[in-house]
N, C-alpha and C positions, 0 to 999 in steps of 0.2 A: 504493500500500500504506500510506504510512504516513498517508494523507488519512483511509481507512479507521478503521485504530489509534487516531487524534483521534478522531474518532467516537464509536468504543466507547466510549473513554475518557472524552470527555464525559458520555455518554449514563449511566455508570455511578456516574458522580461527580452526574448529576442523578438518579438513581435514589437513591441516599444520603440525599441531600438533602431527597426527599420522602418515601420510607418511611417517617420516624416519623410524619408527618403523614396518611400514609395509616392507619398504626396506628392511631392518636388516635382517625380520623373512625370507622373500622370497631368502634372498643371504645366510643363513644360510642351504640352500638347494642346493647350488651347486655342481655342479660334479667336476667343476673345481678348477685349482689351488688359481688362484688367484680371488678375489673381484670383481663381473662383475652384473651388471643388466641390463636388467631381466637374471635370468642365463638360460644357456640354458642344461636345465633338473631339474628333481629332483635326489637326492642324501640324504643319511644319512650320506654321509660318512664322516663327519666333528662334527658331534655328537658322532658316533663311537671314532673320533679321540679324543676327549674331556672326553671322559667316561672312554679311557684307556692309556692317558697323565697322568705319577703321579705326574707332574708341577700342572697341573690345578685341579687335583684332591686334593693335596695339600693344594692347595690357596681356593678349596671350601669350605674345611675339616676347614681351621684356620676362613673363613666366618662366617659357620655357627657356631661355635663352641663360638667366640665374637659376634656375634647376640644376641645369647641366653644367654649368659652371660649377657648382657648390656640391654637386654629384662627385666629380670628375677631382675636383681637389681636395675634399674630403674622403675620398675615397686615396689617395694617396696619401694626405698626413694619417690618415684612419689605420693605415697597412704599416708605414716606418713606427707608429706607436704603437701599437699590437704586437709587431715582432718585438721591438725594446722590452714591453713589457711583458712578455711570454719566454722569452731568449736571455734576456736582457740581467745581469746579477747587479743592482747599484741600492744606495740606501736611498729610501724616500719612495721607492715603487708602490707598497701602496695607498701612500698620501695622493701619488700619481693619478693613480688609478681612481681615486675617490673624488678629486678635482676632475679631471674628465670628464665625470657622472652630474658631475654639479648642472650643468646647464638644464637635466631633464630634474632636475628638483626644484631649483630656483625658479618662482612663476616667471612667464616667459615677457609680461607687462615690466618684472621690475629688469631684467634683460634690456628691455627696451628701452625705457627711462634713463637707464643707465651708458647705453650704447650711442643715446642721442646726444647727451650732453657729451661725452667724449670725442661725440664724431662732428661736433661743435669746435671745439679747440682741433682736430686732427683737419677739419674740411674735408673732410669724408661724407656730409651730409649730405643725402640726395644721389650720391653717388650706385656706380653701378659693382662696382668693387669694393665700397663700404656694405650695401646689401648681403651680396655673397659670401663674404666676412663674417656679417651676422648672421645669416643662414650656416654656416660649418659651423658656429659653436654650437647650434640645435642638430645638426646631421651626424658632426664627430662622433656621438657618443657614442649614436645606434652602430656604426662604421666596426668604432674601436670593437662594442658587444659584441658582435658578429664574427669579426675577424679573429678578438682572442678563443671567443671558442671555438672555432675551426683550427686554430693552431696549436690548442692544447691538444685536440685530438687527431693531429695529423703524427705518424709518425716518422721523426727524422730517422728513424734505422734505414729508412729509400732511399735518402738522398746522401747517407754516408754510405752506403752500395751502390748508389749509379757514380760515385765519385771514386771509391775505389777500386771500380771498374773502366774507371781514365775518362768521366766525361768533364767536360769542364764546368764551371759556374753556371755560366748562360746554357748550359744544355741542361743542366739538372735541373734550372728554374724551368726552363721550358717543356722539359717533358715530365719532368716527376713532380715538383711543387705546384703549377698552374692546374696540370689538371685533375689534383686536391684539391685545390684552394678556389679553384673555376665557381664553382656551383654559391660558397660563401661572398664571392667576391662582388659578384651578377645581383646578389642578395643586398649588399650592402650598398650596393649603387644605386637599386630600386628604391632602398628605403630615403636614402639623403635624397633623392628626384623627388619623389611623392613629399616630404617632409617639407621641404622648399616649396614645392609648386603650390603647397594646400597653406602656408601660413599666411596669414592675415595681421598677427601683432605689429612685426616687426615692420611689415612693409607699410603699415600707417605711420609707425614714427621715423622710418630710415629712409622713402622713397619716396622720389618727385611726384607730385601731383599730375608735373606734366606728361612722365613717366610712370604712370603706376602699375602696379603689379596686377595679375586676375582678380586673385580674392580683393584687393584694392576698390579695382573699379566697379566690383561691385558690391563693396560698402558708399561707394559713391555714389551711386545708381541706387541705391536702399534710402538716401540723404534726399534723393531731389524727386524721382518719382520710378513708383513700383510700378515695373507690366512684367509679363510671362520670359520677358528676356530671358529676365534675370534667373529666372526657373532653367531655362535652355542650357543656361551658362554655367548654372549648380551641377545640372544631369551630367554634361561635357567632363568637369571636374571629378565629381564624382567617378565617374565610366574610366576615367584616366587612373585612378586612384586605385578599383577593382581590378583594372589590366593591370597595374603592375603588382599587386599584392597574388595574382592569378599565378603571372611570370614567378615570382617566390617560389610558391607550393609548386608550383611545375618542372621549375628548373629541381630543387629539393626531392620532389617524384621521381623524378627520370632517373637524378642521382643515385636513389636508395635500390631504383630497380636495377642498375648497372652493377651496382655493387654487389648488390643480390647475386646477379648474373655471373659473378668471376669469383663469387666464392662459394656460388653453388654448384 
Protein backbone atom coordinates (compact mmCIF):
# COMPACT_ATOMS: atom_id res chain seq x y z
CA UNK A 1 0.00 0.00 0.00
CA UNK A 2 2.17 2.45 0.87
CA UNK A 3 4.78 1.59 -2.40
CA UNK A 4 1.43 2.58 -4.10
CA UNK A 5 0.94 6.09 -2.18
CA UNK A 6 4.80 6.87 -3.29
CA UNK A 7 3.68 6.51 -6.55
CA UNK A 8 0.86 8.72 -6.64
CA UNK A 9 2.60 10.96 -4.83
CA UNK A 10 5.53 11.05 -7.12
CA UNK A 11 3.75 10.89 -10.11
CA UNK A 12 1.63 14.04 -8.81
CA UNK A 13 4.44 16.08 -7.77
CA UNK A 14 5.81 15.29 -11.47
CA UNK A 15 2.74 16.37 -12.94
CA UNK A 16 3.27 19.99 -11.09
CA UNK A 17 6.38 20.19 -12.33
CA UNK A 18 5.49 19.82 -15.86
CA UNK A 19 2.04 21.43 -16.29
CA UNK A 20 3.33 24.88 -16.64
CA UNK A 21 5.49 23.74 -19.33
CA UNK A 22 2.92 21.82 -20.86
CA UNK A 23 0.89 25.26 -20.72
CA UNK A 24 3.67 27.36 -22.36
CA UNK A 25 4.13 24.76 -25.25
CA UNK A 26 0.14 24.53 -25.96
CA UNK A 27 -0.39 28.65 -25.65
CA UNK A 28 2.75 28.82 -28.00
CA UNK A 29 0.12 27.67 -30.54
CA UNK A 30 -2.39 30.33 -30.41
CA UNK A 31 -4.18 32.10 -33.01
CA UNK A 32 -4.80 34.67 -30.80
CA UNK A 33 -3.40 37.89 -29.65
CA UNK A 34 -3.09 37.63 -26.44
CA UNK A 35 -2.10 34.78 -23.78
CA UNK A 36 -5.20 32.44 -23.39
CA UNK A 37 -5.61 28.70 -22.36
CA UNK A 38 -6.51 26.23 -23.65
CA UNK A 39 -6.31 28.41 -26.90
CA UNK A 40 -8.71 28.16 -29.17
CA UNK A 41 -6.85 26.63 -32.33
CA UNK A 42 -3.80 25.96 -33.43
CA UNK A 43 -1.47 28.49 -35.03
CA UNK A 44 2.35 28.81 -36.00
CA UNK A 45 1.98 32.18 -36.22
CA UNK A 46 3.86 33.20 -33.28
CA UNK A 47 6.98 31.19 -34.24
CA UNK A 48 6.73 32.62 -37.62
CA UNK A 49 6.65 35.92 -35.76
CA UNK A 50 9.89 34.87 -33.66
CA UNK A 51 11.83 33.46 -36.74
CA UNK A 52 11.50 36.98 -38.58
CA UNK A 53 11.63 39.54 -35.40
CA UNK A 54 15.54 40.80 -35.70
CA UNK A 55 14.90 41.77 -31.67
CA UNK A 56 14.71 38.09 -30.90
CA UNK A 57 16.72 36.81 -33.45
CA UNK A 58 19.31 39.09 -32.18
CA UNK A 59 19.16 38.12 -28.50
CA UNK A 60 19.39 34.36 -29.85
CA UNK A 61 22.30 35.14 -32.00
CA UNK A 62 24.20 36.82 -28.65
CA UNK A 63 22.66 33.38 -26.72
CA UNK A 64 24.14 31.14 -28.44
CA UNK A 65 27.17 32.63 -29.43
CA UNK A 66 28.12 33.00 -25.11
CA UNK A 67 26.88 29.60 -24.75
CA UNK A 68 29.52 28.35 -26.73
CA UNK A 69 31.92 30.46 -25.73
CA UNK A 70 31.50 29.74 -21.91
CA UNK A 71 30.93 25.91 -23.14
CA UNK A 72 34.08 25.73 -24.80
CA UNK A 73 36.36 27.53 -22.07
CA UNK A 74 34.82 26.10 -19.21
CA UNK A 75 35.16 23.08 -20.50
CA UNK A 76 38.88 23.59 -20.79
CA UNK A 77 39.78 25.24 -17.39
CA UNK A 78 36.97 22.56 -16.14
CA UNK A 79 39.50 19.58 -17.51
CA UNK A 80 43.20 21.36 -16.33
CA UNK A 81 41.35 21.51 -12.78
CA UNK A 82 39.93 18.17 -12.60
CA UNK A 83 43.02 16.53 -13.48
CA UNK A 84 45.05 18.93 -10.68
CA UNK A 85 42.69 17.99 -8.41
CA UNK A 86 42.23 14.14 -9.04
CA UNK A 87 46.24 13.64 -10.06
CA UNK A 88 47.38 16.41 -8.50
CA UNK A 89 49.35 15.83 -4.42
CA UNK A 90 49.54 19.82 -3.12
CA UNK A 91 48.12 21.28 0.26
CA UNK A 92 45.00 23.36 0.04
CA UNK A 93 43.06 20.78 -2.53
CA UNK A 94 40.30 20.42 -0.69
CA UNK A 95 39.73 24.07 0.31
CA UNK A 96 40.20 23.97 -3.69
CA UNK A 97 37.62 21.86 -4.32
CA UNK A 98 35.07 23.52 -1.98
CA UNK A 99 35.64 27.08 -3.57
CA UNK A 100 34.88 25.71 -6.89
CA UNK A 101 31.56 24.44 -5.47
CA UNK A 102 30.90 27.87 -4.08
CA UNK A 103 29.20 29.47 -7.15
CA UNK A 104 26.22 26.76 -7.07
CA UNK A 105 25.61 27.70 -3.26
CA UNK A 106 26.10 31.23 -3.33
CA UNK A 107 22.49 32.64 -4.77
CA UNK A 108 23.21 33.51 -8.17
CA UNK A 109 21.50 37.44 -7.42
CA UNK A 110 24.32 38.00 -4.90
CA UNK A 111 26.92 36.69 -7.85
CA UNK A 112 25.45 39.30 -9.80
CA UNK A 113 25.40 42.24 -7.59
CA UNK A 114 28.69 41.53 -6.84
CA UNK A 115 30.19 40.98 -10.58
CA UNK A 116 28.50 44.22 -11.46
CA UNK A 117 30.14 46.60 -9.33
CA UNK A 118 33.47 44.94 -10.11
CA UNK A 119 32.83 44.99 -13.68
CA UNK A 120 32.22 48.61 -12.88
CA UNK A 121 35.97 49.55 -11.96
CA UNK A 122 37.26 46.43 -14.41
CA UNK A 123 34.95 48.07 -17.75
CA UNK A 124 33.82 44.84 -18.33
CA UNK A 125 30.26 46.06 -18.00
CA UNK A 126 28.20 45.24 -20.89
CA UNK A 127 30.77 43.41 -22.35
CA UNK A 128 30.74 40.20 -24.29
CA UNK A 129 33.68 38.65 -22.43
CA UNK A 130 32.74 40.05 -19.07
CA UNK A 131 29.30 37.92 -19.77
CA UNK A 132 31.07 34.79 -20.57
CA UNK A 133 33.33 35.27 -17.59
CA UNK A 134 30.22 35.33 -15.57
CA UNK A 135 28.75 32.43 -17.01
CA UNK A 136 32.17 29.87 -16.29
CA UNK A 137 31.91 30.75 -12.78
CA UNK A 138 28.12 29.04 -12.86
CA UNK A 139 29.30 26.28 -15.62
CA UNK A 140 32.86 25.57 -13.82
CA UNK A 141 31.56 23.75 -11.26
CA UNK A 142 29.15 21.37 -13.13
CA UNK A 143 32.50 20.94 -15.73
CA UNK A 144 34.95 20.25 -12.67
CA UNK A 145 31.74 17.49 -11.03
CA UNK A 146 31.76 15.73 -14.20
CA UNK A 147 35.07 15.60 -15.13
CA UNK A 148 36.45 14.59 -11.47
CA UNK A 149 34.27 11.70 -11.50
CA UNK A 150 35.12 10.27 -14.62
CA UNK A 151 38.67 10.44 -13.62
CA UNK A 152 38.54 8.93 -10.56
CA UNK A 153 37.02 6.03 -12.33
CA UNK A 154 39.08 5.89 -15.21
CA UNK A 155 41.81 3.65 -14.91
CA UNK A 156 45.47 4.84 -15.52
CA UNK A 157 46.92 1.19 -15.45
CA UNK A 158 45.87 1.94 -19.82
CA UNK A 159 47.71 4.58 -20.21
CA UNK A 160 50.84 3.24 -18.35
CA UNK A 161 50.44 0.01 -20.85
CA UNK A 162 49.98 1.98 -24.13
CA UNK A 163 53.04 3.82 -22.81
CA UNK A 164 55.07 1.19 -22.00
CA UNK A 165 54.35 -0.29 -25.19
CA UNK A 166 56.28 2.98 -26.93
CA UNK A 167 53.28 5.17 -27.65
CA UNK A 168 53.83 8.60 -27.05
CA UNK A 169 51.96 11.24 -25.16
CA UNK A 170 49.67 12.42 -27.99
CA UNK A 171 48.91 8.95 -28.86
CA UNK A 172 47.99 7.69 -25.52
CA UNK A 173 45.80 10.95 -25.07
CA UNK A 174 44.38 10.03 -28.22
CA UNK A 175 43.57 6.64 -28.31
CA UNK A 176 43.24 5.54 -24.75
CA UNK A 177 42.28 8.61 -22.41
CA UNK A 178 39.77 10.47 -25.06
CA UNK A 179 37.97 7.70 -25.65
CA UNK A 180 37.27 7.23 -21.72
CA UNK A 181 36.98 10.41 -21.14
CA UNK A 182 34.78 11.12 -24.75
CA UNK A 183 31.37 10.28 -23.25
CA UNK A 184 32.13 12.74 -19.67
CA UNK A 185 33.50 15.39 -21.78
CA UNK A 186 30.33 15.74 -24.44
CA UNK A 187 28.43 15.69 -20.92
CA UNK A 188 30.15 18.49 -19.49
CA UNK A 189 29.98 20.64 -22.48
CA UNK A 190 26.04 20.20 -22.64
CA UNK A 191 25.78 21.07 -19.35
CA UNK A 192 27.92 24.78 -19.29
CA UNK A 193 25.72 25.32 -23.02
CA UNK A 194 22.34 24.72 -21.46
CA UNK A 195 23.48 26.59 -18.19
CA UNK A 196 24.56 29.62 -20.12
CA UNK A 197 21.96 29.60 -22.60
CA UNK A 198 18.93 29.21 -19.95
CA UNK A 199 20.30 32.14 -17.35
CA UNK A 200 18.57 35.16 -16.88
CA UNK A 201 20.37 36.61 -13.42
CA UNK A 202 23.39 37.44 -14.75
CA UNK A 203 22.49 38.63 -18.08
CA UNK A 204 20.08 41.55 -16.44
CA UNK A 205 22.95 42.84 -14.41
CA UNK A 206 26.06 42.09 -16.88
CA UNK A 207 24.56 42.71 -20.59
CA UNK A 208 23.68 45.41 -22.91
CA UNK A 209 20.39 46.33 -23.24
CA UNK A 210 21.38 46.95 -26.77
CA UNK A 211 22.75 43.54 -26.68
CA UNK A 212 20.78 41.23 -24.64
CA UNK A 213 20.68 37.80 -24.08
CA UNK A 214 17.36 35.38 -24.99
CA UNK A 215 16.17 34.84 -21.53
CA UNK A 216 16.86 38.82 -21.54
CA UNK A 217 14.70 39.98 -24.09
CA UNK A 218 12.29 38.37 -22.82
CA UNK A 219 12.10 39.73 -19.45
CA UNK A 220 11.86 42.68 -21.72
CA UNK A 221 9.06 41.61 -23.68
CA UNK A 222 7.24 40.52 -20.14
CA UNK A 223 8.17 44.67 -19.10
CA UNK A 224 6.23 46.36 -22.13
CA UNK A 225 3.71 43.97 -23.47
CA UNK A 226 2.80 40.16 -23.23
CA UNK A 227 1.51 38.16 -26.64
CA UNK A 228 2.02 34.40 -27.45
CA UNK A 229 5.69 35.27 -28.77
CA UNK A 230 6.89 35.12 -25.98
CA UNK A 231 5.40 31.42 -25.40
CA UNK A 232 7.08 30.58 -28.82
CA UNK A 233 10.39 31.68 -27.57
CA UNK A 234 9.93 29.61 -23.88
CA UNK A 235 8.98 26.23 -26.15
CA UNK A 236 12.29 27.15 -28.44
CA UNK A 237 14.32 27.35 -25.02
CA UNK A 238 12.84 24.83 -23.48
CA UNK A 239 13.19 22.11 -26.61
CA UNK A 240 16.87 23.37 -26.66
CA UNK A 241 17.36 22.54 -23.07
CA UNK A 242 15.57 18.72 -23.41
CA UNK A 243 17.98 18.14 -26.76
CA UNK A 244 20.66 18.55 -24.88
CA UNK A 245 19.84 16.90 -21.46
CA UNK A 246 18.53 13.97 -24.23
CA UNK A 247 22.30 14.05 -25.86
CA UNK A 248 23.55 13.40 -21.92
CA UNK A 249 21.44 10.15 -21.35
CA UNK A 250 22.25 9.10 -24.99
CA UNK A 251 25.77 9.66 -25.21
CA UNK A 252 25.96 7.97 -21.36
CA UNK A 253 23.42 4.85 -23.13
CA UNK A 254 25.58 4.06 -25.82
CA UNK A 255 28.52 4.34 -23.46
CA UNK A 256 27.31 1.75 -20.89
CA UNK A 257 26.06 -0.41 -23.93
CA UNK A 258 29.76 -0.47 -25.52
CA UNK A 259 31.04 -1.30 -22.49
CA UNK A 260 28.64 -3.90 -21.82
CA UNK A 261 29.66 -5.10 -25.25
CA UNK A 262 33.64 -5.63 -24.67
CA UNK A 263 33.21 -7.07 -21.57
CA UNK A 264 30.64 -9.38 -22.30
Amino acid sequence: MGHYCLTGFSLLVLFFLIAPILIIIAVSFSPGEMIMFPPKGLSLRWYHNYFNDPNWMGATHVSIVVALLTAICSLVLGILVSIGLVRGKFIGKNLLRALLMGPLIVPKIVTAVGLYFLYMHLRLLGSLMGLVIAHMLIAVPYVVMIMTAALYGFDRRLEWAARSLGASSPKVLWYVSWPMLRPAVISAALFAFIESFDDIILSLFLSQLTQPTLPRQIWVNVQQFIDPTIAAVSTMMTLVSVLGLGLVVMVQWLTARRTKQMTG
